[in-house]
Phi, psi and omega in degrees: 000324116042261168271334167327290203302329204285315168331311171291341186242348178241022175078004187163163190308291186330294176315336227244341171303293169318307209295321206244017143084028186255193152283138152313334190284337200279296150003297002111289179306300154283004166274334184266338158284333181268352166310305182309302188272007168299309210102016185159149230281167179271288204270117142337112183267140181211149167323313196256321180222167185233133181233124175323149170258191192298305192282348168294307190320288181328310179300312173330277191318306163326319196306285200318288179290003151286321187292355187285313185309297194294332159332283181308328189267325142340315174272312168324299196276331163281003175253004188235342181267331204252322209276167194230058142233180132119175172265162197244099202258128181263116142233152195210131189284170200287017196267328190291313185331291213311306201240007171267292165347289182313286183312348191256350194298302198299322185304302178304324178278323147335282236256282157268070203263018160312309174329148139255093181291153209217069185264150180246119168277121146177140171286136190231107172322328190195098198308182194236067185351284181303001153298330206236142137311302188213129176233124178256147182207165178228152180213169186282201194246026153241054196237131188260329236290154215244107174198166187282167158168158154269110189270130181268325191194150181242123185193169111009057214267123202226154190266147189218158173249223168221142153261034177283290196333304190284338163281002173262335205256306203086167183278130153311176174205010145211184186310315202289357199272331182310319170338313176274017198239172195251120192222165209211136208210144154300130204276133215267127175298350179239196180327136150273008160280348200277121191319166179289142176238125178245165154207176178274136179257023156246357180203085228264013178266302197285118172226154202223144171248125159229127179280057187262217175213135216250143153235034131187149186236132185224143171255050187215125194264343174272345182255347161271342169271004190272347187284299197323281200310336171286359156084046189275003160149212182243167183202185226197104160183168216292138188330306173311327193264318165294322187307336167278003193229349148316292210291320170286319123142031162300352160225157175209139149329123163210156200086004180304127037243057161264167175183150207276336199209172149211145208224149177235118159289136142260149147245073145331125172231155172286354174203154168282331187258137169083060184267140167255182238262338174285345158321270225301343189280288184307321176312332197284293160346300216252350174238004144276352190264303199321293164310313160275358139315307154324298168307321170308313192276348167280328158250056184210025162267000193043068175036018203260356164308000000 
């Protein structure tokens, strides 16, 4: 269609060869195929000129306005990939919102305030991705899962206290000592009797099961670190999630370098291809503040983070 219009506007095969950088023959070829596929001839062929028949003339106009639509819509949708607007739909369950997410929002609208963020809060056994620009999860270190995605962070699930607490209890100084602690734990997807599992994260051969017994259990990681800190006992999460309170120094480490878990932040995506360019600004943006924030609150652990 292409090129026929172009034949047309540039008076003849030949002209219309040179415009689009092809052969005449190929020229030719595709006019006479689409001729083929109408079902009836556009031009009058002459030695010297080429002239619309009755159904080309017709065919022309049509022609012209459909490529300008597809033209327009082609510049619509490369203006939605290239340009650093338009809205960015976030989903994230609320634990990551609150203490990953959140911190990184103001800075980023500063920083782009073309953006428009869309954000969803809520947990999903199996998040709906493809829905979302960017889904952030987080998974242990047996996490399979066959997705597009960016790792934002690598980290730790680490024991953390008050130090109103350590200073009525005192620090443990080994696994076994929790025993004698007030200890406050996630409510488990299997058996609640099943020991606390530790290993060293300098050394993942030493591993220690303390059978202890939590005098509280939550399936909310914001209602066991708001107890931690209120100085109901010690409990286990992750460096990232701990780090503004690390940092302030409303929680302290403690038992380092055992730990319970090690967990990797995702930013999930539905395609790996035609990411757009306000994606890629937030991702760049949102896994440079995360990390260092993270890095901040590791230096005020006396390195034992």
């Amino acid at each position: 269609m292409r090129v026929f219009l172009r034949v047309i506007d540039e008076g003849g095969f030949a002209a219309a060869a040179r415009a689009l950088d092809m052969s005449p023959a190929v020229v030719t070829r595709l006019v006479a195929d689409l001729e083929e596929h109408l079902g009836t001839r556009l031009l009058h062929r002459t030695t010297r000129r080429q002239s619309l028949t009755e159904a080309g003339e017709q065919y022309v106009e049509r022609v012209r306005m459909i490529l300008q639509d597809l033209d327009e819509a082609h510049a619509l949708v490369s203006s939605q990939t290239q340009e650093l607007s338009g809205t960015l739909r976030i989903l994230a369950p609320p634990v990551l919102a609150t203490h990953i997410l959140s911190p990184s929002l103001a800075g980023f609208r500063q920083a782009y305030p073309n953006i428009l963020l869309d954000i969803e809060v809520a947990s999903h056994r199996e998040p709906p991705i493809e829905d979302f620009d960017v889904t952030l999860m987080g998974a242990d270190a047996s996490f399979d899962g066959n997705i597009v995605a960016r790792k934002v962070i690598s980290t730790e699930a680490i024991l953390v206290a008050s130090p109103t607490y350590l200073a009525k209890r005192g620090s443990p100084a080994t696994p076994a000592d929790l025993l004698q602690h007030d200890c406050l734990r996630m409510t488990p997807s299997g058996l609640r009797n099943r020991p606390w599992h530790l290993f060293r994260s300098d050394d993942e051969s030493q591993v220690a099961d303390v059978d202890v017994k939590p005098v509280l259990w939550a399936n909310h990681t914001d209602t066991l670190m708001r107890a931690a800190i209120d100085g109901a006992g010690i409990t286990a999460t992750t460096v990232e999630l701990a780090a503004p309170h690390l940092f302030t120094g409303a929680l302290v480490r403690v038992l380092s370098p055992w730990i319970t878990n090690r967990y990797t932040l995702y930013a999930a995506l539905p395609s790996r291809k035609f990411m757009p360019q306000r994606t890629r600004v937030f991702l760049d943006y949102f896994i440079e503040q995360t990390r260092s924030n993270v890095a901040r609150a590791l230096s005020v652990c006396d390195g034992g983070c």
